[in-house]
mmCIF file of the N, C-alpha and C atoms, coordinates in Angstrom:
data_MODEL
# 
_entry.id   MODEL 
# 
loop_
_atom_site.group_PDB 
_atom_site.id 
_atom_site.type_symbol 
_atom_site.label_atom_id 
_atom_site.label_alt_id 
_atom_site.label_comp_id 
_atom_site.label_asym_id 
_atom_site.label_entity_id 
_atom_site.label_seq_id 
_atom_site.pdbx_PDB_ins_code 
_atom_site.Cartn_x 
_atom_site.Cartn_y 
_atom_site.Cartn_z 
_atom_site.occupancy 
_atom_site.B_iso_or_equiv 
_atom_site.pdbx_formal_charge 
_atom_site.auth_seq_id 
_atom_site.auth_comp_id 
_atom_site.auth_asym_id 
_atom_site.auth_atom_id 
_atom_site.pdbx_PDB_model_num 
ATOM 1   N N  . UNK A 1 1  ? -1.694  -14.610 -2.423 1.00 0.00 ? 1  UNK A N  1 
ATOM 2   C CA . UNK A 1 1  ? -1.471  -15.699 -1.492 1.00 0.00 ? 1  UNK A CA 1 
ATOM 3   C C  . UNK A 1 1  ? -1.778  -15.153 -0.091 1.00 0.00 ? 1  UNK A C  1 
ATOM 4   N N  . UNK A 1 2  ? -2.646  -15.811 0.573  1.00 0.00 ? 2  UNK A N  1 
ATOM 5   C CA . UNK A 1 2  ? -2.894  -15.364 2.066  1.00 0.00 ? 2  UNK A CA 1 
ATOM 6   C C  . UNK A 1 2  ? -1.742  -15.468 2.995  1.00 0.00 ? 2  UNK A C  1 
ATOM 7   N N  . UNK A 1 3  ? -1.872  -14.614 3.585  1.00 0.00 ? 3  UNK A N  1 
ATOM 8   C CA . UNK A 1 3  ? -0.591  -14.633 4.573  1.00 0.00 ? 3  UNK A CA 1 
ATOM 9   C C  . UNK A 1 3  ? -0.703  -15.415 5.613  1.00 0.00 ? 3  UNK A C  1 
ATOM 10  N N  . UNK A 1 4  ? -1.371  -16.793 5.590  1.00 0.00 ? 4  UNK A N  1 
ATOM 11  C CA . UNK A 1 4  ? -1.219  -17.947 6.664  1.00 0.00 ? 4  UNK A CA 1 
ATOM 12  C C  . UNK A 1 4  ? -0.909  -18.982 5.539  1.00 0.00 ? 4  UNK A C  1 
ATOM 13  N N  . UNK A 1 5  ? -1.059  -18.771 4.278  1.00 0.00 ? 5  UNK A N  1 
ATOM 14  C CA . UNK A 1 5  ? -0.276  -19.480 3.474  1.00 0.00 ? 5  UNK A CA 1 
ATOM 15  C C  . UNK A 1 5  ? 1.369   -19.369 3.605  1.00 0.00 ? 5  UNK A C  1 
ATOM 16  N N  . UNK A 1 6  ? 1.402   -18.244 3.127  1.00 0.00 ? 6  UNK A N  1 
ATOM 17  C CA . UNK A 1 6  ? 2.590   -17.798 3.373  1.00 0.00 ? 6  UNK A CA 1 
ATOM 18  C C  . UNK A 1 6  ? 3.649   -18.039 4.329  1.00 0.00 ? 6  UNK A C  1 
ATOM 19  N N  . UNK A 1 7  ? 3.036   -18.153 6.029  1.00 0.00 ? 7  UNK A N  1 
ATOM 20  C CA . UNK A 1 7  ? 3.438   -18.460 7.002  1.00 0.00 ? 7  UNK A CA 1 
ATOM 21  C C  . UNK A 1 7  ? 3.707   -20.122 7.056  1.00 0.00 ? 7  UNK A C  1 
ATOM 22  N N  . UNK A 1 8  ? 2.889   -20.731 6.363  1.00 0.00 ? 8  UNK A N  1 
ATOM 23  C CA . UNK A 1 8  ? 3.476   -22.512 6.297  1.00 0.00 ? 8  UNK A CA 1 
ATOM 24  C C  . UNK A 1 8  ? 4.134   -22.514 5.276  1.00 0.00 ? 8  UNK A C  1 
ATOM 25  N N  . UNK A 1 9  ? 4.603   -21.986 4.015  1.00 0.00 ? 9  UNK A N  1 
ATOM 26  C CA . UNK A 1 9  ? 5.925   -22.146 3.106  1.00 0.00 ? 9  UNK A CA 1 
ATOM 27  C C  . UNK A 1 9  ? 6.573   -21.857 3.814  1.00 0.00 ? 9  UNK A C  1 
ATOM 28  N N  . UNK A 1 10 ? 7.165   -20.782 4.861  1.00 0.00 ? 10 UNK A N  1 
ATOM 29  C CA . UNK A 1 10 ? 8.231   -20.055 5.220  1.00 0.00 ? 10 UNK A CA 1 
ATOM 30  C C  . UNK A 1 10 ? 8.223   -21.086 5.972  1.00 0.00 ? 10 UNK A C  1 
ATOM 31  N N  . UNK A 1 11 ? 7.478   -21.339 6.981  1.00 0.00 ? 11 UNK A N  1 
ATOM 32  C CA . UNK A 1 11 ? 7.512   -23.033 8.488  1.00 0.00 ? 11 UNK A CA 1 
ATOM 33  C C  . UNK A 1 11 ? 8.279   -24.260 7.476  1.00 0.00 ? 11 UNK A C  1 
ATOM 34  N N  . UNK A 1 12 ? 7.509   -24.871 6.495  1.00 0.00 ? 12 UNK A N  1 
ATOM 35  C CA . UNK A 1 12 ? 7.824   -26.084 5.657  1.00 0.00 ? 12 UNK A CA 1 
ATOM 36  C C  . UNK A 1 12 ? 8.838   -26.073 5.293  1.00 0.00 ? 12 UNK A C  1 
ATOM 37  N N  . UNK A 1 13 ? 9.529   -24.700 4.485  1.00 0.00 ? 13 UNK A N  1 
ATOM 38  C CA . UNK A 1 13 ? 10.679  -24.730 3.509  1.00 0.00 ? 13 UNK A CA 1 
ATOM 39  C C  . UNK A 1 13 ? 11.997  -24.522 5.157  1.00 0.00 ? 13 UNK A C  1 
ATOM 40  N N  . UNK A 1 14 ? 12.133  -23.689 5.997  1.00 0.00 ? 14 UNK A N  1 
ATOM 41  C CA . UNK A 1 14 ? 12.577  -23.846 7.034  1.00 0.00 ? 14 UNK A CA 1 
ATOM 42  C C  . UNK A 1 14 ? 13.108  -25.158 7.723  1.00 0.00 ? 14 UNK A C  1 
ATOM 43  N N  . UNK A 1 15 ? 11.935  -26.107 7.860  1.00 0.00 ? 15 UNK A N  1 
ATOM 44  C CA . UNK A 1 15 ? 11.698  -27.526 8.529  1.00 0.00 ? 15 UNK A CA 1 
ATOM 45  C C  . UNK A 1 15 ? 12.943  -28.181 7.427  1.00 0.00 ? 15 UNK A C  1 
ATOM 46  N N  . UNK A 1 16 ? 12.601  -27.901 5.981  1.00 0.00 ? 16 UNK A N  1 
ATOM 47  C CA . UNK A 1 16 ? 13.836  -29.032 4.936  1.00 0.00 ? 16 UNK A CA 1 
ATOM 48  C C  . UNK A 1 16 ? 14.848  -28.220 5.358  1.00 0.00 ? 16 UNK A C  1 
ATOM 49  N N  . UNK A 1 17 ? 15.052  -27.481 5.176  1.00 0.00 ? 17 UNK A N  1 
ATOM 50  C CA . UNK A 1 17 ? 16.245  -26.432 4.333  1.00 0.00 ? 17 UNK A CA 1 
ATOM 51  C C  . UNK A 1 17 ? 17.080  -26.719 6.480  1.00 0.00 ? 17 UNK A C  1 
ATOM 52  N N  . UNK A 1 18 ? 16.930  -26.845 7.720  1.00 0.00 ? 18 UNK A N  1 
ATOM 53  C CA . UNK A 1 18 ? 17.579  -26.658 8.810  1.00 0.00 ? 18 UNK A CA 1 
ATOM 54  C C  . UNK A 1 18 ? 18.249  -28.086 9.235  1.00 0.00 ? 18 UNK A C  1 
ATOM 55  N N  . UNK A 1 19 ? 16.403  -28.661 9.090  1.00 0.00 ? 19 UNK A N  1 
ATOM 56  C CA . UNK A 1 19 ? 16.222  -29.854 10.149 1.00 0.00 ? 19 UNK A CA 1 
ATOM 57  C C  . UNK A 1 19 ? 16.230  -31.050 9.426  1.00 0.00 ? 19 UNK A C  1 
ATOM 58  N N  . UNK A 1 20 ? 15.863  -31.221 8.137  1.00 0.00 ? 20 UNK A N  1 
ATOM 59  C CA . UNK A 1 20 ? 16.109  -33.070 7.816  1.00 0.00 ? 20 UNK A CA 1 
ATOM 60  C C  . UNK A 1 20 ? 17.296  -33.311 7.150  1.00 0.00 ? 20 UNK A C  1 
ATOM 61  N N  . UNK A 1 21 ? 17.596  -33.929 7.502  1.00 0.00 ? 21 UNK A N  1 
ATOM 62  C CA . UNK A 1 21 ? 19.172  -34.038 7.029  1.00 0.00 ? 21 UNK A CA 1 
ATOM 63  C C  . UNK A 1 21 ? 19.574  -35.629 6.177  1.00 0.00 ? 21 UNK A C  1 
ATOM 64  N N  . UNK A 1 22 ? 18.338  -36.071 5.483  1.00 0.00 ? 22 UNK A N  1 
ATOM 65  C CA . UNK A 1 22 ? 18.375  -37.046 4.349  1.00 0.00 ? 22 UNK A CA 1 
ATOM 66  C C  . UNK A 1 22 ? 18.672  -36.943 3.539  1.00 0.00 ? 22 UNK A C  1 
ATOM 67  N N  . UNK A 1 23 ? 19.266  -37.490 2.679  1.00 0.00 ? 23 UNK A N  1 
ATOM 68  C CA . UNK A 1 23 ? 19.760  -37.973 1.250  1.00 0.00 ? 23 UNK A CA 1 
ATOM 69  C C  . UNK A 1 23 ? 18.737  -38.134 0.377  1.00 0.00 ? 23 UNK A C  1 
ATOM 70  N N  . UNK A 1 24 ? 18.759  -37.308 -0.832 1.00 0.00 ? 24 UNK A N  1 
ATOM 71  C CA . UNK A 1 24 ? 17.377  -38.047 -2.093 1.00 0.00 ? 24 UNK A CA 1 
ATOM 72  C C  . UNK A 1 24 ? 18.227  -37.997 -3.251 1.00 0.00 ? 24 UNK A C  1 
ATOM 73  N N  . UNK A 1 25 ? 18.190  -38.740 -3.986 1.00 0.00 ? 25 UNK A N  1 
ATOM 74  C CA . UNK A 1 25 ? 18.891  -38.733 -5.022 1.00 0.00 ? 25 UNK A CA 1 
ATOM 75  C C  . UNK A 1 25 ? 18.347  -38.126 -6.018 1.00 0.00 ? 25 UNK A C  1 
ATOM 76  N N  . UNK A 1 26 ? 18.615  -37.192 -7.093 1.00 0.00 ? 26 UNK A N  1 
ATOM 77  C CA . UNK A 1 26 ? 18.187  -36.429 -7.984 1.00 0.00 ? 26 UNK A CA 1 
ATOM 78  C C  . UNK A 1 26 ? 17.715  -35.095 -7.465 1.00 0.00 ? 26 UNK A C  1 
ATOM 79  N N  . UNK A 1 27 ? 17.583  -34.607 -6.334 1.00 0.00 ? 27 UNK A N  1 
ATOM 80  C CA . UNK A 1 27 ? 16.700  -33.445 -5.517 1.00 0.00 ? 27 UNK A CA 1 
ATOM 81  C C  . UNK A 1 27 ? 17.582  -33.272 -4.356 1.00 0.00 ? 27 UNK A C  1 
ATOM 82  N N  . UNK A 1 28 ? 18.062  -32.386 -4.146 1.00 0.00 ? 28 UNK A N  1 
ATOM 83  C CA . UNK A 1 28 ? 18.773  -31.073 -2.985 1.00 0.00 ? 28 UNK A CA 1 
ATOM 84  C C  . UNK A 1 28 ? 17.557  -31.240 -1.802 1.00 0.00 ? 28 UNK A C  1 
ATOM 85  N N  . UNK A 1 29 ? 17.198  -31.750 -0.504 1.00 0.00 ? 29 UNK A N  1 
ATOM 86  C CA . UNK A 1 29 ? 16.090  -31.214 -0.025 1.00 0.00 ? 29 UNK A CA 1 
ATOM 87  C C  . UNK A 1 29 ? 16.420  -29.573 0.821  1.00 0.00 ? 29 UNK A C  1 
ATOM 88  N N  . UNK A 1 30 ? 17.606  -29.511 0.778  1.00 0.00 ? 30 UNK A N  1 
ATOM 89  C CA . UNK A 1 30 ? 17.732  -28.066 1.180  1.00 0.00 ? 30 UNK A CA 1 
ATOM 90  C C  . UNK A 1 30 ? 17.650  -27.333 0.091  1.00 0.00 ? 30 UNK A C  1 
ATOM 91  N N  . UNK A 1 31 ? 17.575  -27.070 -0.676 1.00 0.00 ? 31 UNK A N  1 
ATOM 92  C CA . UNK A 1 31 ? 17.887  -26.112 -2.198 1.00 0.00 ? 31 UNK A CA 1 
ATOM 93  C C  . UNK A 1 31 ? 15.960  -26.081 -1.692 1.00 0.00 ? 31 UNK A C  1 
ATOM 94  N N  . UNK A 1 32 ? 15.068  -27.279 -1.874 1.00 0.00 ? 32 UNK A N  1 
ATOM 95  C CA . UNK A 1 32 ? 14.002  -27.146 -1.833 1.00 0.00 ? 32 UNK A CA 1 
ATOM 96  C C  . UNK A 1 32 ? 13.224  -25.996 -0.329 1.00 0.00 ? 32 UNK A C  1 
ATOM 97  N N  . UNK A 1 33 ? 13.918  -26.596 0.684  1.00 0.00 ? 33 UNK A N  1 
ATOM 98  C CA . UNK A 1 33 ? 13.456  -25.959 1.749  1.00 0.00 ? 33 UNK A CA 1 
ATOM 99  C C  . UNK A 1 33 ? 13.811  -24.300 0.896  1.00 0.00 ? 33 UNK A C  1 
ATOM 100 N N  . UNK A 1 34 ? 15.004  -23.900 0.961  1.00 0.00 ? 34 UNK A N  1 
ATOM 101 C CA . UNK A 1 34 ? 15.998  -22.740 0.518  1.00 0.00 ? 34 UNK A CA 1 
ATOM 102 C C  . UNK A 1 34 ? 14.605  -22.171 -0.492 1.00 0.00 ? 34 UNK A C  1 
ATOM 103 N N  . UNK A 1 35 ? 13.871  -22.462 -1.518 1.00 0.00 ? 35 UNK A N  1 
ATOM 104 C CA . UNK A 1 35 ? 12.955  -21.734 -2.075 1.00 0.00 ? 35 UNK A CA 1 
ATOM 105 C C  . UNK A 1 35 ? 11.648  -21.572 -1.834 1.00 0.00 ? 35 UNK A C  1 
ATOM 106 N N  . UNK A 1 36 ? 11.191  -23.060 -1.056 1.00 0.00 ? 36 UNK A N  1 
ATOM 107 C CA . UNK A 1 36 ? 9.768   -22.591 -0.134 1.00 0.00 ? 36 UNK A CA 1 
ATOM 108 C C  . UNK A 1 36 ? 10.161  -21.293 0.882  1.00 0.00 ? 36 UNK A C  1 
ATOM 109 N N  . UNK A 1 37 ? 10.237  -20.704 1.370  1.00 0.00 ? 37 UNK A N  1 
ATOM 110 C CA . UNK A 1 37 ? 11.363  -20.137 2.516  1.00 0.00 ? 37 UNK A CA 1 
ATOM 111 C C  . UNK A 1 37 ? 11.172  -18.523 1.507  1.00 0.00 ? 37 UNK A C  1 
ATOM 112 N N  . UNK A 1 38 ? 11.911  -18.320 0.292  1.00 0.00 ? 38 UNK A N  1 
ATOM 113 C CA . UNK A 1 38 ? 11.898  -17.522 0.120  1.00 0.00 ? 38 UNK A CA 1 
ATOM 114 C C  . UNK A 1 38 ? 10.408  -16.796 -1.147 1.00 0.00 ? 38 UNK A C  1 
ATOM 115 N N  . UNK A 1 39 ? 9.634   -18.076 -1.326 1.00 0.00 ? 39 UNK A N  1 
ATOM 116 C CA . UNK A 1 39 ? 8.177   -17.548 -2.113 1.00 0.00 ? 39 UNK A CA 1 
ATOM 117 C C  . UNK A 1 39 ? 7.190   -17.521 -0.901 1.00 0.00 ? 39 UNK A C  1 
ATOM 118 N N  . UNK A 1 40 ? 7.693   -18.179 0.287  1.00 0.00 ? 40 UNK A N  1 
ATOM 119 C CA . UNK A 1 40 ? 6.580   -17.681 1.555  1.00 0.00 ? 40 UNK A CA 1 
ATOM 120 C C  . UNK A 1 40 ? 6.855   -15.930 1.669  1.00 0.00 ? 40 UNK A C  1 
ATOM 121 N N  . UNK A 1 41 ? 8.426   -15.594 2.131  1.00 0.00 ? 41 UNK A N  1 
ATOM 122 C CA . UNK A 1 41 ? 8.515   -14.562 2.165  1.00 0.00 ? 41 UNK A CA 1 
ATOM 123 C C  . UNK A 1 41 ? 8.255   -13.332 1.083  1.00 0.00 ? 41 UNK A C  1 
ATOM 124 N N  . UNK A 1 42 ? 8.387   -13.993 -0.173 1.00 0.00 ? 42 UNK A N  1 
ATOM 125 C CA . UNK A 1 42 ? 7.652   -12.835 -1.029 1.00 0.00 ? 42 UNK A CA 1 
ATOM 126 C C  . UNK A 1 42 ? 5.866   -13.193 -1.359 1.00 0.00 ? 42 UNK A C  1 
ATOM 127 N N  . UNK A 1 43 ? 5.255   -14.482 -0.870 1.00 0.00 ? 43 UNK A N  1 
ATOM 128 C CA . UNK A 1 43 ? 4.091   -13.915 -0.463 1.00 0.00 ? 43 UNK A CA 1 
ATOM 129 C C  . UNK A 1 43 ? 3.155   -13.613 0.702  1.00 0.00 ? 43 UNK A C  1 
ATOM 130 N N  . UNK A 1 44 ? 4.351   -13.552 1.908  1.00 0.00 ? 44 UNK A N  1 
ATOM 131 C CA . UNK A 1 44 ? 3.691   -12.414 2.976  1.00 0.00 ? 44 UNK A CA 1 
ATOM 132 C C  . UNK A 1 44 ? 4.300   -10.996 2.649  1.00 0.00 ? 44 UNK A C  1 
ATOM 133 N N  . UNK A 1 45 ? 5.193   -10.319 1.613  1.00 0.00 ? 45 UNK A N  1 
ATOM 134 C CA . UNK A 1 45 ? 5.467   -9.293  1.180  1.00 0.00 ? 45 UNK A CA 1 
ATOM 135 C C  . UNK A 1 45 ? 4.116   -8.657  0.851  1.00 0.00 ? 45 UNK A C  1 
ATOM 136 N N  . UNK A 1 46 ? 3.823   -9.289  -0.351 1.00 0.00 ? 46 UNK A N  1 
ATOM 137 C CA . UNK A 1 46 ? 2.802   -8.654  -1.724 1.00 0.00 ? 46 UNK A CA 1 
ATOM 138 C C  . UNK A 1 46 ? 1.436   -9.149  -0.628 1.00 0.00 ? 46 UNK A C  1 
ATOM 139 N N  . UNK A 1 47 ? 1.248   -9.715  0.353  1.00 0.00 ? 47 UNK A N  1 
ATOM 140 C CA . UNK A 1 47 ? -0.044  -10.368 1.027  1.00 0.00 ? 47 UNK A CA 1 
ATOM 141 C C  . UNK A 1 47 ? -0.236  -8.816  2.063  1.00 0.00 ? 47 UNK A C  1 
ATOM 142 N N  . UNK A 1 48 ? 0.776   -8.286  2.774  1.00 0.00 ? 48 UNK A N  1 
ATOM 143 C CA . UNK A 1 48 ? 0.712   -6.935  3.665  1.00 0.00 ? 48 UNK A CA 1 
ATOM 144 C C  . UNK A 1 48 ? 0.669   -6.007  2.550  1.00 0.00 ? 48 UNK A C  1 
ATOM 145 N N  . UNK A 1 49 ? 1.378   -6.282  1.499  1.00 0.00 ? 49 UNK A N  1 
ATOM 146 C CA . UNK A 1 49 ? 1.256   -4.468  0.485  1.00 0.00 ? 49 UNK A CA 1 
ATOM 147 C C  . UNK A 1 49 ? -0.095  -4.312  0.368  1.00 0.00 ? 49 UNK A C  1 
ATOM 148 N N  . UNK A 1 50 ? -0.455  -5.431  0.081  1.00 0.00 ? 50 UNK A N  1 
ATOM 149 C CA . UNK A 1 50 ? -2.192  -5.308  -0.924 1.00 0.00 ? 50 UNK A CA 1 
ATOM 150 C C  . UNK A 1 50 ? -3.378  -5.668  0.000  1.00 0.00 ? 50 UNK A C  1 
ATOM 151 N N  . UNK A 1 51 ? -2.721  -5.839  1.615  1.00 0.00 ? 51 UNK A N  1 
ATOM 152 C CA . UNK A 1 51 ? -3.851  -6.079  2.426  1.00 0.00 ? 51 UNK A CA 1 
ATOM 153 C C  . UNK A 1 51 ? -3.689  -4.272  2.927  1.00 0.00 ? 51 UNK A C  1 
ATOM 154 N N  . UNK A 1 52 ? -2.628  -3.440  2.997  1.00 0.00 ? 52 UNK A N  1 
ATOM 155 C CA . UNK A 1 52 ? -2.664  -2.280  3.913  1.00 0.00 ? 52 UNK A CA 1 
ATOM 156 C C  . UNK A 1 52 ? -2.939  -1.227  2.511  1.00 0.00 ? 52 UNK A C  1 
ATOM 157 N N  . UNK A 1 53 ? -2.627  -1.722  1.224  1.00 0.00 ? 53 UNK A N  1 
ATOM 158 C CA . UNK A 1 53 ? -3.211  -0.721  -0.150 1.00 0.00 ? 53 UNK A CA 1 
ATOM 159 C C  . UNK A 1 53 ? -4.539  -0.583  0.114  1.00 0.00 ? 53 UNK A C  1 
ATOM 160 N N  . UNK A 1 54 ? -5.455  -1.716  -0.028 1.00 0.00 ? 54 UNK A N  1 
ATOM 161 C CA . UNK A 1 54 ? -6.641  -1.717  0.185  1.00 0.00 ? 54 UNK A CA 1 
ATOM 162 C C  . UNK A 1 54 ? -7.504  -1.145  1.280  1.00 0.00 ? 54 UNK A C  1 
ATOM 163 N N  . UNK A 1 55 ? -6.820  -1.062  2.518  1.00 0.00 ? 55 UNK A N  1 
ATOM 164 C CA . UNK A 1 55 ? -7.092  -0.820  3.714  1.00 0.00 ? 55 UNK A CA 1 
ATOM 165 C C  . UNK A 1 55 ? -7.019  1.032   4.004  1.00 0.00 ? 55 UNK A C  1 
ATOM 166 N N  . UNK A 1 56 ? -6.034  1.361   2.954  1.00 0.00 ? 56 UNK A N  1 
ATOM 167 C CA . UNK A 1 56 ? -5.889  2.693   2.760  1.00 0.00 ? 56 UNK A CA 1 
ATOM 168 C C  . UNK A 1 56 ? -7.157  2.928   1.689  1.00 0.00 ? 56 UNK A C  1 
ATOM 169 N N  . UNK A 1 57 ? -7.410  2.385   0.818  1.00 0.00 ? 57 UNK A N  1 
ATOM 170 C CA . UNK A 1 57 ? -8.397  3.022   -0.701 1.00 0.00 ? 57 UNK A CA 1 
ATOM 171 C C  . UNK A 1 57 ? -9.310  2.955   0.661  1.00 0.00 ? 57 UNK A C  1 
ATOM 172 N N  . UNK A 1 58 ? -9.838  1.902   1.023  1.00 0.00 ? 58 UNK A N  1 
ATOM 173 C CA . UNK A 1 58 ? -10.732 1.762   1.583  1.00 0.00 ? 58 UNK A CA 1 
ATOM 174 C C  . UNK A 1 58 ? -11.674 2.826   3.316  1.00 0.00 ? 58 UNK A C  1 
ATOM 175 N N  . UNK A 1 59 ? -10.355 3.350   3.599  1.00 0.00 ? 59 UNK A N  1 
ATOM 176 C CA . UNK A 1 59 ? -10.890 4.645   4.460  1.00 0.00 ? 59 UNK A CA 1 
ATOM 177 C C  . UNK A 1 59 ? -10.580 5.759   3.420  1.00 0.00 ? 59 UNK A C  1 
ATOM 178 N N  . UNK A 1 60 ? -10.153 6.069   2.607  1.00 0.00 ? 60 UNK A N  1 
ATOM 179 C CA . UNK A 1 60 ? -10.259 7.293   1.605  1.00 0.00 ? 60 UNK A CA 1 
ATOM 180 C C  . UNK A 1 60 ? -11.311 7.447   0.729  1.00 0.00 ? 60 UNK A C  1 
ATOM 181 N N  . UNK A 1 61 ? -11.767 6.392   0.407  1.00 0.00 ? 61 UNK A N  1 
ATOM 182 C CA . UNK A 1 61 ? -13.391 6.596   0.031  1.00 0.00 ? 61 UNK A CA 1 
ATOM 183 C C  . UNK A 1 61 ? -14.183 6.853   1.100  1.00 0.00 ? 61 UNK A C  1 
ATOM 184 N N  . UNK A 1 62 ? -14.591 6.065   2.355  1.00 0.00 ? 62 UNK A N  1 
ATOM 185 C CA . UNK A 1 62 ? -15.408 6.703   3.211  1.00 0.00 ? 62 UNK A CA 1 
ATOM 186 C C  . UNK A 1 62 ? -15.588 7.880   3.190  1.00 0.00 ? 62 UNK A C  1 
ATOM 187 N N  . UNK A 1 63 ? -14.236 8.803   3.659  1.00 0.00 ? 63 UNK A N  1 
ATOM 188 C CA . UNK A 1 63 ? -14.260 10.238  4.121  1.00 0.00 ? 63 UNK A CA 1 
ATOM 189 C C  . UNK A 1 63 ? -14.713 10.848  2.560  1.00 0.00 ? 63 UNK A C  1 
ATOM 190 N N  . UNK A 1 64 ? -15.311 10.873  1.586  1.00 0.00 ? 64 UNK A N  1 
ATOM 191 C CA . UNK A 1 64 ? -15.836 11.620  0.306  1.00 0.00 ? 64 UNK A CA 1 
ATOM 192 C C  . UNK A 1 64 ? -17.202 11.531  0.790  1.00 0.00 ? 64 UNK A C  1 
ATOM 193 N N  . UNK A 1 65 ? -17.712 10.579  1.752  1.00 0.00 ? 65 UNK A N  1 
ATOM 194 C CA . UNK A 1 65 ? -18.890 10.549  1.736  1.00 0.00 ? 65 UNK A CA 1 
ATOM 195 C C  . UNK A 1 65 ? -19.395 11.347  2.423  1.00 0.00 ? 65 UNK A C  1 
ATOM 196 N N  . UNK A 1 66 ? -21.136 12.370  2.362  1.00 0.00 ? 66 UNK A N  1 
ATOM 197 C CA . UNK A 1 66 ? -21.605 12.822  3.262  1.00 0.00 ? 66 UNK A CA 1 
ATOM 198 C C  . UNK A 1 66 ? -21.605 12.454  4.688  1.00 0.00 ? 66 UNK A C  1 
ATOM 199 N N  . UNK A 1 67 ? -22.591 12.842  5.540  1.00 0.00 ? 67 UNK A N  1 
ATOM 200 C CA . UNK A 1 67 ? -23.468 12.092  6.524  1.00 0.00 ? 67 UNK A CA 1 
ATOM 201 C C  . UNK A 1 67 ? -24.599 11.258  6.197  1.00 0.00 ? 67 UNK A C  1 
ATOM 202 N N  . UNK A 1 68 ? -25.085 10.329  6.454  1.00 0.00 ? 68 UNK A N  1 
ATOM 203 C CA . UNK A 1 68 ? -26.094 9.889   5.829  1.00 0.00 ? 68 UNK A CA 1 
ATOM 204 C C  . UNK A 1 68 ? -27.285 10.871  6.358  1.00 0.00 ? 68 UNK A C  1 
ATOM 205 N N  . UNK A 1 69 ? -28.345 10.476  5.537  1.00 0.00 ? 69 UNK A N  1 
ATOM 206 C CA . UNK A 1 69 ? -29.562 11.465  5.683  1.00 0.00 ? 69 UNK A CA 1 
ATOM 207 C C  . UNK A 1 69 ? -30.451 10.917  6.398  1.00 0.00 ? 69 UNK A C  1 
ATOM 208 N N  . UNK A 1 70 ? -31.427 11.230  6.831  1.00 0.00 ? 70 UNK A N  1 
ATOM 209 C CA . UNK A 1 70 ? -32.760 10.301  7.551  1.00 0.00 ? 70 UNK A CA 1 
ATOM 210 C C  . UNK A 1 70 ? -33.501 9.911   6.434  1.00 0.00 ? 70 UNK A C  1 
ATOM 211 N N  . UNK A 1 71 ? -34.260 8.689   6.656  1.00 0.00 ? 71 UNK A N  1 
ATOM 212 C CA . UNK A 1 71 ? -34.531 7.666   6.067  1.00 0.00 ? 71 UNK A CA 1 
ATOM 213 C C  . UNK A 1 71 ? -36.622 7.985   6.268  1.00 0.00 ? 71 UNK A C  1 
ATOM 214 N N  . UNK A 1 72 ? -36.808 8.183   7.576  1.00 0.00 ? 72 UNK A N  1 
ATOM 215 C CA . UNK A 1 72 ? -37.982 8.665   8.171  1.00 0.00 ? 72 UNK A CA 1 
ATOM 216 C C  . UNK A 1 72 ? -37.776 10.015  8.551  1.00 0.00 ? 72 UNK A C  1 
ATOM 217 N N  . UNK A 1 73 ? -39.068 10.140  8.063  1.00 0.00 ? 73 UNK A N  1 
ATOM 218 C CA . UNK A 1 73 ? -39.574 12.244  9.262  1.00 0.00 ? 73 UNK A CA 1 
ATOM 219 C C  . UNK A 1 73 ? -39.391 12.011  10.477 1.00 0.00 ? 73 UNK A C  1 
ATOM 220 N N  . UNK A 1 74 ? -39.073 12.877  11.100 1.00 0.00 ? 74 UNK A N  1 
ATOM 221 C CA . UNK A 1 74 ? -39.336 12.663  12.818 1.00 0.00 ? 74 UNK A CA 1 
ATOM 222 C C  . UNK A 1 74 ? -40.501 12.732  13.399 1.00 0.00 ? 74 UNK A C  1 
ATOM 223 N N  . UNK A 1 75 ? -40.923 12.150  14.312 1.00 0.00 ? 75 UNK A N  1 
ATOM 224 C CA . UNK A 1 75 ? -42.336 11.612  14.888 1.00 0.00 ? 75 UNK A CA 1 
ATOM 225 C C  . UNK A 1 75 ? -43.034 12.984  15.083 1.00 0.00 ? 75 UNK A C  1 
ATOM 226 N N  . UNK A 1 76 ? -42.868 13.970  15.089 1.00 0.00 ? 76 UNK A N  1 
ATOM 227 C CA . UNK A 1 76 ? -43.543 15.253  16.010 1.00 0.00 ? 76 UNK A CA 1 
ATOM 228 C C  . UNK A 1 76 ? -44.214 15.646  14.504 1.00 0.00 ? 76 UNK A C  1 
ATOM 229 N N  . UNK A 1 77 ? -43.952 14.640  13.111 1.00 0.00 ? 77 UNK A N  1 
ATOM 230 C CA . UNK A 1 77 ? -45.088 15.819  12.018 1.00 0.00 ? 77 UNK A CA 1 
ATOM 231 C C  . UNK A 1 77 ? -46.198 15.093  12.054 1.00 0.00 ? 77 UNK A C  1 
ATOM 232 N N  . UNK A 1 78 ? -46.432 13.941  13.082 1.00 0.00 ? 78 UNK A N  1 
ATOM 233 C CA . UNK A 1 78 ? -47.912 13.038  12.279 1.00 0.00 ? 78 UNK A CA 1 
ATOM 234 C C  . UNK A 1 78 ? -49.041 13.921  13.456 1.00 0.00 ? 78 UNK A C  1 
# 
């Protein structure tokens, strides 16, 4: 889940679960806010683990690599 996803469950479920204060019959709208709220927060959790995991593999492979090589001779053999 992208972490601007994430950031409007945690906004949405917030907005029920503080601020509307209606009646529905059969449905809690706070119980509802109460779990948007907390699957935003576990997916901006797992959204930073696996954006800064990757971000780590991803400079630890670089550094295995050489320098790159030249591609062309240098002008002074023609």
């Amino acid at each position: 889940m992208p972490i601007g996803t994430s950031l409007v469950l945690i906004a949405a479920g917030a907005i029920l679960h503080y601020a509307v204060t209606a009646h529905v019959s059969g449905i809690d709208i706070q119980v509802v806010g109460t779990i948007l709220m907390i699957v935003g927060i576990l997916g901006l959790i797992l959204s930073l683990v696996y954006t800064f995991l990757l971000t780590d593999r991803h400079k630890s492979s670089q550094a295995d690599y050489e320098a790159p090589t030249q591609r062309y001779p240098p002008r002074d053999r023609y």
